[in-house]
ROGUNU-957984 format. One record per residue (C-alpha): residue in three letters; z, x, y. Coordinates in nm, 2 decimals, padded with zeros to 4 digits. Layout:
// ROGUNU-957984
@dolum: ALA, zz: Z, xx: X, yy: Y
...
// end
This chain:
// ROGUNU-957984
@dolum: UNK, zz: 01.40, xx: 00.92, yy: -02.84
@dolum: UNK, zz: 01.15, xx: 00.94, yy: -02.60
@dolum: UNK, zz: 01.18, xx: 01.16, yy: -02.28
@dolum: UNK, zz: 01.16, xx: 00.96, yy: -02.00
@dolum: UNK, zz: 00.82, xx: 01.14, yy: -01.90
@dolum: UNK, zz: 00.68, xx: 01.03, yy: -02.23
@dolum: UNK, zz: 00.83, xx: 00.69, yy: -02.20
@dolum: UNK, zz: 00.60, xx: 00.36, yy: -02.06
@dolum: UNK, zz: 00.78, xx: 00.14, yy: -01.87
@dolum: UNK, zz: 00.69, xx: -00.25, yy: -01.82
@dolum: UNK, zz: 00.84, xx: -00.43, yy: -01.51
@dolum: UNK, zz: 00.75, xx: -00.80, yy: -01.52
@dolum: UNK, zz: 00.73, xx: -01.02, yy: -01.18
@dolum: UNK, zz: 00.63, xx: -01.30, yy: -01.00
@dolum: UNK, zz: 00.60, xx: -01.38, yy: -00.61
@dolum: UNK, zz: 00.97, xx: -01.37, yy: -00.43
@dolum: UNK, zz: 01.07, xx: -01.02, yy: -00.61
@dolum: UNK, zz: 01.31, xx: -00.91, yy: -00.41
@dolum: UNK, zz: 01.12, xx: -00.55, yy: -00.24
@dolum: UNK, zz: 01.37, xx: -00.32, yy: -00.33
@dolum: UNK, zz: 01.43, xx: -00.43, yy: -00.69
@dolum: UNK, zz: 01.10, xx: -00.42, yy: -00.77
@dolum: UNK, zz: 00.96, xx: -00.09, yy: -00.55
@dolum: UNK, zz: 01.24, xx: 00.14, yy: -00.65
@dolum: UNK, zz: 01.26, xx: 00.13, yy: -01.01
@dolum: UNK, zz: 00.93, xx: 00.16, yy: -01.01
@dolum: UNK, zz: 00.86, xx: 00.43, yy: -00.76
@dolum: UNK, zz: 01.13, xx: 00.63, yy: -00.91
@dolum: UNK, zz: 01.12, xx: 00.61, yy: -01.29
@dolum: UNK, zz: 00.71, xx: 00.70, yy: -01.18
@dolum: UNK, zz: 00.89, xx: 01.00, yy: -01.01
@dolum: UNK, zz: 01.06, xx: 01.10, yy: -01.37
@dolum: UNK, zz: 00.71, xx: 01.12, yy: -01.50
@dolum: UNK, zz: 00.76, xx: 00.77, yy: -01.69
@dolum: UNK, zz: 00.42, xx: 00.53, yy: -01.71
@dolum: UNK, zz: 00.51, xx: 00.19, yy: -01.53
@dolum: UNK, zz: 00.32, xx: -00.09, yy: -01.55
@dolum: UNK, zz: 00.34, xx: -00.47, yy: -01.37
@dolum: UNK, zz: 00.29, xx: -00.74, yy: -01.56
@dolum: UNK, zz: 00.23, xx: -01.10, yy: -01.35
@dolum: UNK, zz: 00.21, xx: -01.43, yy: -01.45
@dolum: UNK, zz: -00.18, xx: -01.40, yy: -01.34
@dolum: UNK, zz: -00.27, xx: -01.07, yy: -01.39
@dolum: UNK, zz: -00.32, xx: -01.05, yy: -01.00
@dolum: UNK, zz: -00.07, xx: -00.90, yy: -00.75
@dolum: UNK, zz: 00.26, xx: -01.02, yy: -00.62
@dolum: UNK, zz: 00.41, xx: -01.07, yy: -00.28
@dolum: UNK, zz: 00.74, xx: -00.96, yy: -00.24
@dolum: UNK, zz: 01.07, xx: -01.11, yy: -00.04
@dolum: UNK, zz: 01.19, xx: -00.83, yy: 00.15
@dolum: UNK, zz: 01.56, xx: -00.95, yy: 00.28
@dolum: UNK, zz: 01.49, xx: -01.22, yy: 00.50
@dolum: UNK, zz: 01.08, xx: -01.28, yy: 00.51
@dolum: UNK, zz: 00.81, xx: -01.26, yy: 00.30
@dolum: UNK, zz: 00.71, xx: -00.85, yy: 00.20
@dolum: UNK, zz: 00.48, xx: -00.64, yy: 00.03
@dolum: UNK, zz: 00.25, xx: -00.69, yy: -00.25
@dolum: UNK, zz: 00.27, xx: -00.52, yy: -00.54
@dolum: UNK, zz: -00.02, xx: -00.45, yy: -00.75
@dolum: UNK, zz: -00.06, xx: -00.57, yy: -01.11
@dolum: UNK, zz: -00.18, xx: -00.42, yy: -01.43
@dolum: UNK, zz: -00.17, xx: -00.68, yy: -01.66
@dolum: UNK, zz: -00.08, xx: -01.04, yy: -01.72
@dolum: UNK, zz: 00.24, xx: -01.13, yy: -01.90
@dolum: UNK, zz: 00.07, xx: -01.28, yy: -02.18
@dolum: UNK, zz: -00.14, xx: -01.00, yy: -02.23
@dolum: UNK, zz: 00.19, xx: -00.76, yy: -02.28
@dolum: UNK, zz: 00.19, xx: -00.61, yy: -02.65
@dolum: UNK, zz: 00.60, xx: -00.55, yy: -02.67
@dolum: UNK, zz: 00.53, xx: -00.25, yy: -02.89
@dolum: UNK, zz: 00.34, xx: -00.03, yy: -02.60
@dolum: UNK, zz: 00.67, xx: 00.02, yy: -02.43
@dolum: UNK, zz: 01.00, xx: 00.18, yy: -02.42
@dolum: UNK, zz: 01.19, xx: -00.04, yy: -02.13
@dolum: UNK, zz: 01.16, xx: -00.40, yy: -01.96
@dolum: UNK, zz: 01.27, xx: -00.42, yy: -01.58
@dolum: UNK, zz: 01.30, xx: -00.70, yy: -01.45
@dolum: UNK, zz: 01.42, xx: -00.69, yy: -01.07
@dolum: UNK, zz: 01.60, xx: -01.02, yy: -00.90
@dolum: UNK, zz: 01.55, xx: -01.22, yy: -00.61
@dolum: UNK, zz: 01.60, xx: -01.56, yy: -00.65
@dolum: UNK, zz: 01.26, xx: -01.71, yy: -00.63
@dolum: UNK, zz: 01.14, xx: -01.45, yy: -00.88
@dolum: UNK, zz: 01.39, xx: -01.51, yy: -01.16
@dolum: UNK, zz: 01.43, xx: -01.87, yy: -01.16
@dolum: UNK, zz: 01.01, xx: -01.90, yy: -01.18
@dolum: UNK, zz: 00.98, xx: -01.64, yy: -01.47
@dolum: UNK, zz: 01.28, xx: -01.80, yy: -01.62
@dolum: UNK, zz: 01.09, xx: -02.13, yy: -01.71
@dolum: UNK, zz: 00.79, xx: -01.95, yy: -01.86
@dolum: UNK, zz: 00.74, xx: -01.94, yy: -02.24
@dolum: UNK, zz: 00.54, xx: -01.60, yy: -02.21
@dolum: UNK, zz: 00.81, xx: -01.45, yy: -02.03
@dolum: UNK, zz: 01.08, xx: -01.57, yy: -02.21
@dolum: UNK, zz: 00.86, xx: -01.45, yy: -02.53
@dolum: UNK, zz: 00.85, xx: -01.09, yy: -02.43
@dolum: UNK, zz: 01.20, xx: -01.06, yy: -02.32
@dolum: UNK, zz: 01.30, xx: -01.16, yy: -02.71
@dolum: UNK, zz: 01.05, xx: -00.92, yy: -02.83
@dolum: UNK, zz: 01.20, xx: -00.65, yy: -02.64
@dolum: UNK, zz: 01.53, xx: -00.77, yy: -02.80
@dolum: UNK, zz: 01.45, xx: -00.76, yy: -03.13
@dolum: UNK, zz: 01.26, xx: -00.48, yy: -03.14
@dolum: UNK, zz: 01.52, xx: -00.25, yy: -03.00
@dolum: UNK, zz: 01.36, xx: -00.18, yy: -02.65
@dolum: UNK, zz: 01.55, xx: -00.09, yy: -02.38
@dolum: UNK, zz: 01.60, xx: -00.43, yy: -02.18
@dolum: UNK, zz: 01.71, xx: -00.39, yy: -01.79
@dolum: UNK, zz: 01.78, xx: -00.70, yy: -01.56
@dolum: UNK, zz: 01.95, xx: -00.68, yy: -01.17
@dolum: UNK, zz: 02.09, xx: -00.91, yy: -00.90
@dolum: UNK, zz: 01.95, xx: -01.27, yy: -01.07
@dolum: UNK, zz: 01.72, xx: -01.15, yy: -01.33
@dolum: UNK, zz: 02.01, xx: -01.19, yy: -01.57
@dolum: UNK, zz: 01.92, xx: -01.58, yy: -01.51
@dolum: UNK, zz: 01.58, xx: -01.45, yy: -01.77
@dolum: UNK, zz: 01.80, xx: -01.35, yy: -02.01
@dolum: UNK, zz: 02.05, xx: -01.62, yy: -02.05
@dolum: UNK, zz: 01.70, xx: -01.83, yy: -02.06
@dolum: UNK, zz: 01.61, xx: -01.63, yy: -02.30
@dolum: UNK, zz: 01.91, xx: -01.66, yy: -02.55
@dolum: UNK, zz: 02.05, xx: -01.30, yy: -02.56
@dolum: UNK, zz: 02.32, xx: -01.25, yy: -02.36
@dolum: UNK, zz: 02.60, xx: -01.43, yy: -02.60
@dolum: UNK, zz: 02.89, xx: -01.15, yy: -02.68
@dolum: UNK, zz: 02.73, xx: -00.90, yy: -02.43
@dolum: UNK, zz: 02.92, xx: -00.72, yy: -02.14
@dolum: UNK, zz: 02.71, xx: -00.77, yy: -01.81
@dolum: UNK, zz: 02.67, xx: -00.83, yy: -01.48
@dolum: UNK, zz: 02.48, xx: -00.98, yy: -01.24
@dolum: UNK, zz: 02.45, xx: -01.12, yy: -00.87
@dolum: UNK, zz: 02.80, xx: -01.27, yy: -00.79
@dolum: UNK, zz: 02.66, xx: -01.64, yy: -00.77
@dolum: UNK, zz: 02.50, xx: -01.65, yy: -01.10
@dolum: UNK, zz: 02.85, xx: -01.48, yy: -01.25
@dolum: UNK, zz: 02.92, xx: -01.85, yy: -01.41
@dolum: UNK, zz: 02.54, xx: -01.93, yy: -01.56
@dolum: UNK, zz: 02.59, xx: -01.55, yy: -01.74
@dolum: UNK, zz: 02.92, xx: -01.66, yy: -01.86
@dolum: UNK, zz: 02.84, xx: -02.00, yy: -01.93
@dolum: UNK, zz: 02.59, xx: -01.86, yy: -02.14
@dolum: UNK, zz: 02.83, xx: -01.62, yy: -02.37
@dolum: UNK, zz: 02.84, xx: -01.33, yy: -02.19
@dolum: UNK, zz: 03.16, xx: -01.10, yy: -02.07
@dolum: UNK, zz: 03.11, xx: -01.06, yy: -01.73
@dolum: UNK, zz: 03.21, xx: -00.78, yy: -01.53
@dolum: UNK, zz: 03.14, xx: -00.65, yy: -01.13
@dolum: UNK, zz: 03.07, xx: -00.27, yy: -01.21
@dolum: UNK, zz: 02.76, xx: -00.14, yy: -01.03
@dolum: UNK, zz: 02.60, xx: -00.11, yy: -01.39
@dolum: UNK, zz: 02.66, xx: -00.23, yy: -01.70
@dolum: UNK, zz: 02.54, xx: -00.15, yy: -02.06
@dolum: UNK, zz: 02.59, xx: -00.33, yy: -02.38
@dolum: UNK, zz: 02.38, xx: -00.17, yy: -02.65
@dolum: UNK, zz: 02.09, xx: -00.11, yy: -02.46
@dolum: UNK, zz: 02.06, xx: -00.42, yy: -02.21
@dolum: UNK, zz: 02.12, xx: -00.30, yy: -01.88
@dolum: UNK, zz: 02.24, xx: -00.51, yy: -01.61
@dolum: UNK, zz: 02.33, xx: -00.43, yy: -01.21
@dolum: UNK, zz: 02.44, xx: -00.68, yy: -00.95
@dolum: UNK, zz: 02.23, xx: -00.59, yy: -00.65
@dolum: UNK, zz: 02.02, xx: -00.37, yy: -00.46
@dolum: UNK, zz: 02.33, xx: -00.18, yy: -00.35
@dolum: UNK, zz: 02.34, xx: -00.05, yy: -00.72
@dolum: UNK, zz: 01.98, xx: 00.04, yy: -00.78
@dolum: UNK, zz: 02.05, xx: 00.44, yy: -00.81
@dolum: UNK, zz: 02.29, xx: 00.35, yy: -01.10
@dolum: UNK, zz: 02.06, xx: 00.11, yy: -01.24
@dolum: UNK, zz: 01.79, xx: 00.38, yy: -01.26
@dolum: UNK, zz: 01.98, xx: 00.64, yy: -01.38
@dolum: UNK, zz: 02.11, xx: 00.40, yy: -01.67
@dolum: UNK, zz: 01.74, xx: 00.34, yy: -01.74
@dolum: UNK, zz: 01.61, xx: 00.68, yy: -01.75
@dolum: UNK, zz: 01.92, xx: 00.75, yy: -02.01
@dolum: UNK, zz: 01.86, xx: 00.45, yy: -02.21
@dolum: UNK, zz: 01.52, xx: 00.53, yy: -02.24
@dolum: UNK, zz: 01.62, xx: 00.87, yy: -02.37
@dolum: UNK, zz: 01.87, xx: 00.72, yy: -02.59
@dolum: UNK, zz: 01.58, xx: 00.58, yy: -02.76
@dolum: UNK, zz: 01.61, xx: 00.19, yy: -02.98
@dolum: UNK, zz: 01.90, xx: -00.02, yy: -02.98
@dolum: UNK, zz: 02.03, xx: -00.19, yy: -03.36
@dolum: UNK, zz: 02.13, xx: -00.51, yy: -03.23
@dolum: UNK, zz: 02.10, xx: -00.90, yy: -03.31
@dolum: UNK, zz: 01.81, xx: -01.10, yy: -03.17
@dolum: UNK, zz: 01.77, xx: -01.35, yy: -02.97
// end
């Protein structure tokens, strides 16, 4: 059980994050004294969508398929649409998302990121939520959904939209402390 100022954090992204899903999370679990990093398809920085145009950049640290699953504690992965539905069809992303799941980790996913998950075969016989227009892809793909704010099920956590993100952080930050999750793999 680490404490979440002893806990390093990986948030992986592509261009069309939606701002807020990506900036906060990371901005406030850094606050908590966590270690966050970004992980891009490219290694290189990624522009955000911020509402209704094009946003900031966010810095990188890493490339996806450069991420070692066992340096960290917690996957975010904010929503958007673009962002989700490109990192949804790549095999490095999909990859770490399972070894996250199998391992235990701490997986978190809000507004359309749950579209990574179903992708990535581990949603079936979970409770979640999600962005209201992917509600029948999550259920389609097995899962119990639900519009609640934030929902966990055994340490996959899942929000609907920005609206949500201080319940979504909070449920991080006590996952995190919770420490690994038993549960079946993907």
């Amino acid at each position: 059980m680490p404490a979440i100022d002893q806990a390093k954090i990986l948030i992986m992204a592509t261009h069309g994050f939606e701002q807020s899903e990506l900036e906060v999370p990371r901005d406030k679990l850094r606050e908590a004294g966590a270690t966050v990093h970004l992980a891009t398809p490219d290694g290189k920085a990624a522009k955000g969508w911020d509402k209704t145009d094009w946003g900031r950049e966010a810095e990188a640290d890493l490339a996806i398929e450069a991420v070692n699953v066992s340096d960290y504690d917690a996957l975010v992965l904010p929503g958007g649409q673009i962002n989700p539905d490109l990192l949804r069809v790549n095999d490095d992303v999909i990859s770490v998302v399972q070894g996250f799941v199998k391992e235990g980790r701490i997986v978190s996913a809000i507004c359309h990121a749950p579209w990574i998950l179903v992708e990535a075969g581990v949603v079936e016989g979970r409770r979640m939520t999600s962005y209201h227009s992917i509600r029948t892809d999550v259920k389609n793909a097995g899962a119990d959904w639900v519009d609640e704010p934030v929902v966990v099920s055994n340490g996959i956590v899942t929000s609907r939209n920005p609206g949500d993100l201080d319940a979504f952080v909070g449920k991080i930050i006590e996952e995190v402390e919770e420490g690994r999750h038993a549960r079946s793999a993907a």
